[in-house]
N, C-alpha and C positions, 0 to 999 in steps of 0.2 A: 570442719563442717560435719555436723550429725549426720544419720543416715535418713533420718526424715527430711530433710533442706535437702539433701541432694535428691531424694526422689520428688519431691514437689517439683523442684528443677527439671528433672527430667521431663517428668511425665507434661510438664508447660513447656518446654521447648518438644515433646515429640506432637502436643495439639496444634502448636503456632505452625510446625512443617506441616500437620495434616490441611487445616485451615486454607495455606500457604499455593498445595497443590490441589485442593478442589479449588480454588479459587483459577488457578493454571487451567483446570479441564475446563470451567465454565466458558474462559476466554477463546479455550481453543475452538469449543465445541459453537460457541457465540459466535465465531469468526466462521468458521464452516458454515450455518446458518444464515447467516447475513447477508453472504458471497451468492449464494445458492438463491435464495429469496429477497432478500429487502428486509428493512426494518419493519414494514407495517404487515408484511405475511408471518410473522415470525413473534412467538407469544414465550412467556415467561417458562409455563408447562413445557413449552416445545424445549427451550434449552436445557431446565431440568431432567427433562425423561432423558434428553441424550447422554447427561452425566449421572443418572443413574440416581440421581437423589430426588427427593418431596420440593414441589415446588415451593415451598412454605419455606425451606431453608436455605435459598436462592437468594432471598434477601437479608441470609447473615452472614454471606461473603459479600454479595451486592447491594448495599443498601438503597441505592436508587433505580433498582431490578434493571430493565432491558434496555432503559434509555443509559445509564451508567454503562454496562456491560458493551454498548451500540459505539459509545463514543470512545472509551478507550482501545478497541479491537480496532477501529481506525486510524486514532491515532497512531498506535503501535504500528497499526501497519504500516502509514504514510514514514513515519519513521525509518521503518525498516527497508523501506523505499529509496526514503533521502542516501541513507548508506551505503546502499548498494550502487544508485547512481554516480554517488559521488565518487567513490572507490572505480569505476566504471572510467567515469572520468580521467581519475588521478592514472591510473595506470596505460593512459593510451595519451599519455601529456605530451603537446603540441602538433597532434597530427588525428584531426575532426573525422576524417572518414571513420578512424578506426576508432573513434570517441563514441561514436553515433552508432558503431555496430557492437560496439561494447554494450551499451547502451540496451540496444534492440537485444541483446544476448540476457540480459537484465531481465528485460519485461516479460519476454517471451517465457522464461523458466519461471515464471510465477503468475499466480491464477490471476485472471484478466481485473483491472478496477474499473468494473461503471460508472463513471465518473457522471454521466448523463441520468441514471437512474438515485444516484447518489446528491447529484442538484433539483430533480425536478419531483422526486416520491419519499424520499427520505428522508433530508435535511428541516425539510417542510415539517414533519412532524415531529423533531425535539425542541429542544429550547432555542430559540435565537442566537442567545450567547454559544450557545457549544456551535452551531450551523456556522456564527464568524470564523470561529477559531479552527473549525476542519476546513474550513474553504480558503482559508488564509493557508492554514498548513498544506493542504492539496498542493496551491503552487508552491509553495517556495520549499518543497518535496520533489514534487514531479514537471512543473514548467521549467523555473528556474535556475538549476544546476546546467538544463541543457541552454536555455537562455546566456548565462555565463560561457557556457564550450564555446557556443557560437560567436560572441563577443569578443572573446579570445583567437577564435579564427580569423576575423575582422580584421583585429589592430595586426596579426603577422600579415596580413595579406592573401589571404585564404579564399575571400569571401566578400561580395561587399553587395550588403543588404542592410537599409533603416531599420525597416519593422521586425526585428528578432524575436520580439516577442510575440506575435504571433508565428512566425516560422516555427519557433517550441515549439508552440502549441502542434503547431499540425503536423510536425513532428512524433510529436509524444501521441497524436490520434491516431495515425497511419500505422505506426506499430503496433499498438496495443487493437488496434480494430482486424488484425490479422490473429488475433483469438477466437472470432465469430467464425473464422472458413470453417465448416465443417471440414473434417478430413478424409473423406471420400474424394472429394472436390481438387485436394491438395496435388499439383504437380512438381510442386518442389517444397522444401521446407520453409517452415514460417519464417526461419530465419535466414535462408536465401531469400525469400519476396521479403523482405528487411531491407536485407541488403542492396537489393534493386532499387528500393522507393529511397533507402538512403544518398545512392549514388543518382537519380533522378533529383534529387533535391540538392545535391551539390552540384551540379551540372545547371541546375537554375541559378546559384549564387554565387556562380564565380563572377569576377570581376570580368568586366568586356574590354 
C-alpha cells in the first residue's frame, strides 16, 4: 500500500469517527432536551448551541433535523428501558415481589418518562407513522415485560387476577409517578414508597 492510500484512509476513517461522535453529542444533548421540555419547546438552534456547532450543520448528521433526532432518542431510550426491565426481571426469576422491586429499582435510577406528555403534546406533532411505531414500542418496552412477570405469577399461584394488563399499567404509573415528589416532601425513599405500593398491590392480588 503507497503512503498516499494509506493516508487517504486514515484521514476517511478519522472524519467518519469525528462525524460518528457529533452525531453521539447531538443525541445526547437531543435526549437532555427533550426530557427537560418536549418536542415542541425545543428548536433545531436549541440543540445545536448545546453541541457547540452552526445550526446549519445539524442537518449533516441529521438529515431530518429535530423530528429525526426526537424519534430516535426515544427509541433508544424505550430500548434501553426494555433491557433493563427485562434483566430486572430475569434476575429475580419466580418470585414477583422481588420482580416488581427490581423493577421500581430500574425506574427510579433513571430520569422520569412522561409518558402523558409524550401521548397528548408530542406525538401529535411528528409523523403518524413514527407516533404508531413509539406507541407500539412504549408498551411492549415498558407495560409488557411487567405484564409477562405478572402472568407468570398467575400460572405458579401467586396471584390471581384477569385484567394484568391493566395492573401493568398502574403498576408502571405508581412507580414512575414517585419522580414528581418533590424531595423536601420525601419521608422515605422513593424506593421504599415502591416498595409499599408494590406490596399493597400484591396484597390486592393474591388469591382468596
Amino acid at each position: 500500500m503507497n503512503c498516499k492510500l494509506s493516508t487517504n484512509l486514515l484521514v476517511g476513517s478519522l472524519t467518519l469517527r469525528s462525524q460518528s461522535d457529533t452525531r453521539e453529542r447531538l443525541l445526547e444533548a437531543a435526549e437532555q432536551l427533550f426530557t427537560e421540555r418536549g418536542f415542541g419547546a425545543v428548536g433545531v438552534k436549541d440543540i445545536a448551541q448545546a453541541v457547540g456547532i452552526h445550526h446549519a450543520s445539524l442537518y449533516h448528521h441529521s438529515p431530518g433535523g429535530k423530528e429525526e433526532l426526537f424519534v430516535e432518542v426515544i427509541k433508544r431510550g424505550l430500548h434501553r428501558h426494555l433491557t433493563g426491565i427485562t434483566a430486572a426481571i430475569t434476575s429475580e426469576e419466580g418470585n414477583l415481589r422481588a420482580q416488581l422491586r427490581a423493577i421500581a429499582a430500574w425506574l427510579l435510577s433513571h430520569p422520569p418518562i412522561d409518558l402523558l406528555r409524550l401521548a397528548l403534546s408530542d406525538m401529535p406533532q411528528i409523523d403518524p407513522e413514527y407516533a404508531d411505531e413509539i406507541s407500539t414500542l412504549a408498551h411492549d418496552a415498558l407495560i409488557e415485560p411487567i405484564h409477562m412477570a405478572l402472568r407468570a405469577a398467575r400460572d405458579r399461584g401467586e396471584i390471581a387476577v384477569l385484567d394484568l394488563g391493566n395492573v401493568a399499567g398502574a403498576i408502571f404509573a405508581s412507580v414512575e409517578a414517585l419522580h414528581t415528589i418533590p424531595s423536601m416532601y420525601l419521608i422515605k425513599t422513593r424506593y421504599e414508597m415502591a416498595c409499599d405500593l408494590i406490596d399493597i398491590f400484591i396484597r390486592g392480588m393474591r388469591p382468596e
